[in-house]
Structure formats: C-alpha cells, structure tokens
DRENDOLUM-880200 format. One record per residue: x, y, z of N, C-alpha, C, O in turn. Coordinates in steps of 0.2 Angstrom, whole numbers, plus 5000, padded with zeros to 4 digits. Layout:
XYZXYZXYZXYZ ...
END
This chain:
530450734902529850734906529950704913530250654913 529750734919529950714924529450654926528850664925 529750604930529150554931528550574937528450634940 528150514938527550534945527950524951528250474952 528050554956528150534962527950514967527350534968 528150464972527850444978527550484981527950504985 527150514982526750574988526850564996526550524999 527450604998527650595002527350645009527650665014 526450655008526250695014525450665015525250615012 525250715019524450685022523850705016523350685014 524350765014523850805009523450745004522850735005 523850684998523950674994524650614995525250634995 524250544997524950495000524450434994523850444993 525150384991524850384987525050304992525650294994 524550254994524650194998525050134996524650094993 525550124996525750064996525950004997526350005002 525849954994525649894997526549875002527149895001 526249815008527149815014527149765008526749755003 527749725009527949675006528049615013528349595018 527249595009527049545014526949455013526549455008 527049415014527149345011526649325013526349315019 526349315006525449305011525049235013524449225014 525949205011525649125015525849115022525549075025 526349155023526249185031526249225036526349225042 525949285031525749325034526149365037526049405041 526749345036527649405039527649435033527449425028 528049495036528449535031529049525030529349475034 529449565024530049505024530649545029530549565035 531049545027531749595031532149515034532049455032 532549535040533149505044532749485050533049465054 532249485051532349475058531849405060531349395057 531849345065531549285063530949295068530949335072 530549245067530049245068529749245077529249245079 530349235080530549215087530749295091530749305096 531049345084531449425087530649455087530449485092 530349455081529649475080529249475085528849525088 529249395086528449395091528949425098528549455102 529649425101529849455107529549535106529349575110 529749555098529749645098528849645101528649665106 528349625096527749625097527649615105527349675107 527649575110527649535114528049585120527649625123 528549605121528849655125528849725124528749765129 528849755116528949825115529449835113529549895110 530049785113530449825110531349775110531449735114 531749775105532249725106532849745103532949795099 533349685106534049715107534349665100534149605099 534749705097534849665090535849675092536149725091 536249625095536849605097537349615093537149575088 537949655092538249665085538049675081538249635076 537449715078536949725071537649775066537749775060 537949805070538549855067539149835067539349815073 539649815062540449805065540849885064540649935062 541549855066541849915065541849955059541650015059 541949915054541749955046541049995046541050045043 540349965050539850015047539850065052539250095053 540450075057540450135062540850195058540850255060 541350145052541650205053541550285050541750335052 541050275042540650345042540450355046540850405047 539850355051539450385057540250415061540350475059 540650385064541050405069541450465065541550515069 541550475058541950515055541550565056541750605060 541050565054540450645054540450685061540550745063 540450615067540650635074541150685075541050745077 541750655073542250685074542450755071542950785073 542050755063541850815060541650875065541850925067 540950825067540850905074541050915079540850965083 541550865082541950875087542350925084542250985085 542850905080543250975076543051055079543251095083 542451055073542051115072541851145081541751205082 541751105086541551115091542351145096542351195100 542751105093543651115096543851195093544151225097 543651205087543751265084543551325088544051355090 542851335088542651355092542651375099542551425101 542651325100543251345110543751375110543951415114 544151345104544851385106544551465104544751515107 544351465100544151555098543951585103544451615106 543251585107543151595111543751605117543751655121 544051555117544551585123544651535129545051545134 544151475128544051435133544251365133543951325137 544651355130545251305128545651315125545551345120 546251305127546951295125547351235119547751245115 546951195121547451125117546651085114546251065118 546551075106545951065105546050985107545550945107 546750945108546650875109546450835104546250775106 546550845097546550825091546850745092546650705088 547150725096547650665094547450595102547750545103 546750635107546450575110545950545106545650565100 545850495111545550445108544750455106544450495110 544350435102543650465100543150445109542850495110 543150405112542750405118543050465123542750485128 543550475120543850545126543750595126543650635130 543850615118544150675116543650745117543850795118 543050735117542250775119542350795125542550845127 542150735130542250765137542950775142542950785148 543350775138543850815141543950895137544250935140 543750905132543650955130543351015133543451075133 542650985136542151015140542450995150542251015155 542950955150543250945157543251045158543451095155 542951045164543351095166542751185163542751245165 542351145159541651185158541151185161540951145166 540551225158539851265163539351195158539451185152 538851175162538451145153538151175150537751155146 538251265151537951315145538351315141538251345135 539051295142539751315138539451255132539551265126 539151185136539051125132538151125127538051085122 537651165131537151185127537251245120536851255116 537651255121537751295116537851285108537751325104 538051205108537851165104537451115104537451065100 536951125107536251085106536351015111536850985111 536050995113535750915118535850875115535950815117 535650885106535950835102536050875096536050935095 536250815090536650845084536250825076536050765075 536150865074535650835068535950845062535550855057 536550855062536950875055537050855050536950785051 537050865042536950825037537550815034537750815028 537850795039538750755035538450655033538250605036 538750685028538550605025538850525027538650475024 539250535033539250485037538550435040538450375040 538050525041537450505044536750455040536350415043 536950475033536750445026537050395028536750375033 537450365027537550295027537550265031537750205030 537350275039537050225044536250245042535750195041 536150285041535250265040534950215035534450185035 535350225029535250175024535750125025535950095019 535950105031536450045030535849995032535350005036 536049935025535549885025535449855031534849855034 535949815034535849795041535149825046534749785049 535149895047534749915050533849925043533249925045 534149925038533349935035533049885035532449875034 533649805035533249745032532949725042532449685042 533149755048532849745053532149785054531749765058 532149835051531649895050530849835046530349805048 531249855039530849795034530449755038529849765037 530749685043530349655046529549655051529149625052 529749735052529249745058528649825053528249845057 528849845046528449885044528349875036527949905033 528649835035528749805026529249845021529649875023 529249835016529749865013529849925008530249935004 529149955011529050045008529250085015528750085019 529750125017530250125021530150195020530050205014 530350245023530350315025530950335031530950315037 531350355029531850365033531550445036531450495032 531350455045531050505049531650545048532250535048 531250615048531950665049532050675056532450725056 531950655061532050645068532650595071532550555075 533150615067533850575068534050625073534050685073 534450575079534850625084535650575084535750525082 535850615085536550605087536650615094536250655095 536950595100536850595106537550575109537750525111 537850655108538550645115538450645124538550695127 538150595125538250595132538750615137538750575141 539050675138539750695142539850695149539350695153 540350675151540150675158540050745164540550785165 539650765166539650815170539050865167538950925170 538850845163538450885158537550875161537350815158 537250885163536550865165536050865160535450845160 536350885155535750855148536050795144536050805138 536450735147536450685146536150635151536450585153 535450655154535250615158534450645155534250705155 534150585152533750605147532950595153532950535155 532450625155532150595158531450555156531150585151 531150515158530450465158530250495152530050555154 530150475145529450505142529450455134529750405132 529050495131529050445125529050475118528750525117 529350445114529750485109529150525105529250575102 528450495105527750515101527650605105527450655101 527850615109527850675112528250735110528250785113 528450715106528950775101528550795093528650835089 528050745093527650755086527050695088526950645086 526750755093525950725096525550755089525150715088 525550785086525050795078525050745074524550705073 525650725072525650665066525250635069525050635074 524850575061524350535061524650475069525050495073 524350425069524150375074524750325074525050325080 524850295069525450265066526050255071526250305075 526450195073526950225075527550225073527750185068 527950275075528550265071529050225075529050215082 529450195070530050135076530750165075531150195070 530850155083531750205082532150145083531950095086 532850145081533150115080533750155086534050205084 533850125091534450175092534950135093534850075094 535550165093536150145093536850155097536950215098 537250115099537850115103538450125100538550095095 538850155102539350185096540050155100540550135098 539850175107540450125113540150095117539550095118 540450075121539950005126539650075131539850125133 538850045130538350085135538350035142538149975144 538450075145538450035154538150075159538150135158 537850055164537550085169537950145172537650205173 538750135172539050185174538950255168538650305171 539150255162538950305158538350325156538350365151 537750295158537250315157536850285150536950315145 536550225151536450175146535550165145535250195150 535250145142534650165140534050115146534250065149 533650145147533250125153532450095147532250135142 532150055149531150075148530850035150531149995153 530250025150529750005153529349955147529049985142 529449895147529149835145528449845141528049885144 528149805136527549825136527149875138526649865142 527349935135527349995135527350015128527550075128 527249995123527150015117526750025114526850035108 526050015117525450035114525050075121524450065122 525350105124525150155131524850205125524750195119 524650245127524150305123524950345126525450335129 524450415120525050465121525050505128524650555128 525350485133525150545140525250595140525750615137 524950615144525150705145525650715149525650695155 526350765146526850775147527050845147526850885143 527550855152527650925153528450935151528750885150 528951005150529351015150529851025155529751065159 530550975156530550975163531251015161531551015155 531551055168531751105169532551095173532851135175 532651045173533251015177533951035173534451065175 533751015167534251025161534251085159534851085156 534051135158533851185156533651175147533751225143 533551105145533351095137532951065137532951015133 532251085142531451085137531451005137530850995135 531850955137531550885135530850875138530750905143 530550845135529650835137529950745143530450705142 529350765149529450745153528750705156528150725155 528850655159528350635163528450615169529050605171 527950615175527750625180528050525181528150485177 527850525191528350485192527650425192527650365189 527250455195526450445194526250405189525850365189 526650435183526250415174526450355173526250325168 527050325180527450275173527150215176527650175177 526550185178526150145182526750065184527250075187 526450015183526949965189527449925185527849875188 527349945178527949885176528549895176528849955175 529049825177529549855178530149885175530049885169 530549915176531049945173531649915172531949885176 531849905162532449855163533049915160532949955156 533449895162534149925160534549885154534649825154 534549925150535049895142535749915143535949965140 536049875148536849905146536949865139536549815137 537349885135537649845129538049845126538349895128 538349815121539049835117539049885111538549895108 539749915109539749945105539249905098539349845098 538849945092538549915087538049885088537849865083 537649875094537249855095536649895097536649945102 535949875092535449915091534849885097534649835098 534549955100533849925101533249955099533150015099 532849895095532449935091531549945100531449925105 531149995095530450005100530250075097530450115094 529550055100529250115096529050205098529250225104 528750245094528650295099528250325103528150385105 527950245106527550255113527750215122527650225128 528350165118528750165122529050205128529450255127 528950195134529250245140529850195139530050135138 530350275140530950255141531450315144531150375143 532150305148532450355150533150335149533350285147 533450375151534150375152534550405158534250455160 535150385161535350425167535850455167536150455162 536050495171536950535170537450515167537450455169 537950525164538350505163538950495169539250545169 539150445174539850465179540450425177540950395180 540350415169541150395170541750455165541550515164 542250435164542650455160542650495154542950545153 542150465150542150465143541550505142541250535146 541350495134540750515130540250435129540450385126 539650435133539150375129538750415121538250445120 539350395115538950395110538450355108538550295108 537950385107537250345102537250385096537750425094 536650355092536250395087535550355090535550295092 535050405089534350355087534150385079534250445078 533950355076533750335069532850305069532750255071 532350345066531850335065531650305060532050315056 530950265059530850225052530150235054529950245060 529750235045529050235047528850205039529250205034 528350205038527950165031527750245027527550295030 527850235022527850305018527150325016526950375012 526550275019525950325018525850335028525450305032 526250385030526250415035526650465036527250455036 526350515038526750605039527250605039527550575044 527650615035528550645034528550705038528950735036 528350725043528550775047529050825044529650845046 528650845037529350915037529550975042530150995042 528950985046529151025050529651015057529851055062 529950945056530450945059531150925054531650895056 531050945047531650925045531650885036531150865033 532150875034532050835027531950755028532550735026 531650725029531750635028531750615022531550645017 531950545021532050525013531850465014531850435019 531550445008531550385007531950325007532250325001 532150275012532750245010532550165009532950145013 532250125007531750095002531150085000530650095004 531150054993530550034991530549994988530950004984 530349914987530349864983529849884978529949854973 529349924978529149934972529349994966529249984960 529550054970530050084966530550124969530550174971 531250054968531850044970532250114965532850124966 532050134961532350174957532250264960532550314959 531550254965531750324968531750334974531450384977 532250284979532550284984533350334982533750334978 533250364988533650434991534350434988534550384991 534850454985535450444984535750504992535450544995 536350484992536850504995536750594993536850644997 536650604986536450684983535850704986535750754989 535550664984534750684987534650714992534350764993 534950674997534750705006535150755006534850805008 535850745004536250825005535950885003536250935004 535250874998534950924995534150904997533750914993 534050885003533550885007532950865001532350885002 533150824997532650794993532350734996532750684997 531650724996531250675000531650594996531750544998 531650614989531750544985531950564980531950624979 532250514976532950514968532150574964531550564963 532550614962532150654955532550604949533150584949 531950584944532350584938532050614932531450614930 532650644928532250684923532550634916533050594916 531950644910532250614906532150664899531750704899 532550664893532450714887531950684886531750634889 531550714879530950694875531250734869530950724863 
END
C-alpha cells in the first residue's frame, strides 16, 4: 500500500510546520545569529569556504561530463580539431570556443541544466541545506531552477544584465525563493564576478523587458529602475556561496580574462510554495518531519518530487 505524500503544488499543499525554537524564535540550520540578522538587514550574504575541494569534486565531474559531450560535438561538426581533453578545467571551455562565433557557443544554451548526478549532490550537500535551513526552516524544497553557468571569455552571454531572479516566474505565489550561488574558481572583477544592489530584497517585482544584446532573451531592467543604492561587487574564492533572494537586483559583467568563471546557482524554497513544474522537476531535499521522504539520488534521475515507498500487505 503506497503511503500519503507530501503535496507538492498550489492545488492541494499540505502546510508544514519550519523548525522553529520557540524560545527564540530562530530557525535552526548553520548560520549564527549575527549571518541572519546581516542576511535580513542587507539582502543577502557571502558564506567564505562553504565548499572544499571534496564537495566540488561531483559538481566539477558533471561539468566536465558536458564539456566532453560539447568537445564531441565540435569536432563532428568540423569546427575543432583537438578536443583538449588533457587542459586544465578553468581552461579547457573557453579555449575550446577560442577562435568561435557566440552562436557556435549559444548553441548549447546560456546556461546548463543537466541531470548528471554530480548536480544531486551539490544541491543536497548539507553544508548548503543546513545554511538554507537557517533562513526558511527545515521543510526544504529543492527549486527546479538550477543553472549551471560557463562564463567564457568573448562570449556576450556571459555578461548577465540588471534584473531579478522573481522575473523568470513572475506567476508563482508571493513567497521568496533563496538562491544560493556558487564559485567553482575564484570569481574576480576581471572574469566577470557577481554584482547587486543592497537592501533590495523586498523591492516589489518590476517591470522588465527582454534585452537583446545577447541574442538569449535574459529579462532586463532599465538603468532608471535600479534607484540610488549602491552597487557592491563580490569578487570571491573558489567554494564560496552567496546566499539572497529572488527580488534581489543583481548583475554580472563580461568575462576578459583567460578562462571560464564557473558558477552554479541553486534555488531553495518551503514546500508549501509552487514547485514550479513548468520549469522543471524539483525535489524535496529535506524534512525533519518526514525525513524518510526526502528525494534519493534515484529519485531525481527519475524526476520524482520525493522517495515513493511502497509497502506488501
């Protein structure tokens, strides 16, 4: 007999309580009471070393999975010679594309949303849910609005412009969701490193257009919209997260160095709010009240929101 499940939509959401201490009124997770009131208090915060080499190296494998897949391809085509199998991961992309059109580089998408299971294991890497945890409690919805983000150099859709991530799923309820993004090699002013606007996380959704520079549709805002606060630049190291929500203004710039600036950003939201199927499968990736139907590694490969358990009778 198969058990009840979570209700993971607007139709039919069944409310669960955050995991909340309610002699202080905090949720629980990683992050202390001084990170909080900064995230609360700014909009948004930078978490130093959250990642070491070990919890890169699934994510980095998947990268290089579609680096492969993308090498194959060129050479089919006709438009590479040497797929470069043996540089280094910050090189080996945009030399690949050295010497191409950025249609040759849109061709595989502005970003990557693939379900290699490297990806599964940065999104449920505790480190990141127990910072999550702090700031939404401990019933936990992994958004299916994960990117992966080869910044190349010479490519103009790695120059992300002014907008706010709620602009891509202006429908969903009120709620916000929080992105965690992430540095995969040191992000610097030169490669093009994350830019936003402070106290800017409870801006209402503005009206945004598609801008055309890029030739990939990102939604855009005017220069007019982004009123007088200032703008801070996050250069940072590799492994390091900054967490902020999605009404947060933020941007990014060209990439002019050498290399690729890898990111991922990674979405989190409370499981009585829109799972957005129509951008995708999300999973649940905890619940302290029922930890038994948080997503296995099988699950999401099989685009299931949460563990099925069946039992004989």
């Amino acid at each position: 007999m198969r058990r009840a499940k979570i209700r993971l939509n607007q139709a039919n959401i069944i409310s669960l309580e955050a995991d909340v201490d309610m002699t202080t009124g905090q949720f629980g997770g990683s992050l202390t009471e001084q990170q909080r009131n900064f995230y609360n208090t700014e909009g948004y915060l930078i978490l130093e070393d959250l990642l070491n080499e070990e919890d890169m190296i699934a994510p980095k494998e998947a990268m290089q999975t579609k680096v492969n897949e993308i090498a194959d391809d060129l050479a089919a085509a006709g438009l590479i010679t040497d797929k470069l199998k043996d540089r280094p991961f910050p090189y080996r992309l945009a030399e690949l594309f050295r010497g191409l059109t950025a249609e040759d580089f849109l061709k595989f998408g502005r970003s990557w949303r693939d379900r290699f299971p490297g990806y599964y294991h940065l999104m449920s890497n505790p480190k990141i849910v127990d910072a999550v945890e702090s700031l939404i409690g401990g019933e936990i919805f992994s958004n299916p609005v994960y990117n992966v983000r080869p910044k190349v150099p010479g490519v103009a859709a790695g120059a992300v412009p002014w907008h706010q991530d709620k602009s891509y799923w202006p429908d969903a309820n009120a709620n916000p969701v929080i992105t965690v993004w992430l540095s995969f090699v040191d992000a610097t002013l030169e490669n093009g490193c994350l830019h936003l606007k402070p106290k800017t996380r409870h801006s209402k959704v503005l009206d945004w257009h598609q801008e055309t520079y890029t030739g990939t549709g990102y939604t855009a805002l005017h220069d007019h919209q982004l009123g007088r606060q200032k703008t801070v630049a996050l250069p940072v190291k590799a492994g390091t997260a900054i967490l902020f929500n999605d009404r947060l203004l933020h941007m990014s710039t060209p990439n002019l160095s050498d290399h690729v600036r890898w990111s991922v950003d990674l979405r989190y939201q409370p499981t009585d709010q829109d799972p957005m199927p129509q951008h995708g499968a999300g999973f649940l990736v905890r619940s302290l009240q029922f930890p038994d139907r948080v997503a296995t590694l099988e699950d999401w490969m099989a685009r299931r929101a949460e563990h099925e358990h069946t039992t004989s009778v």
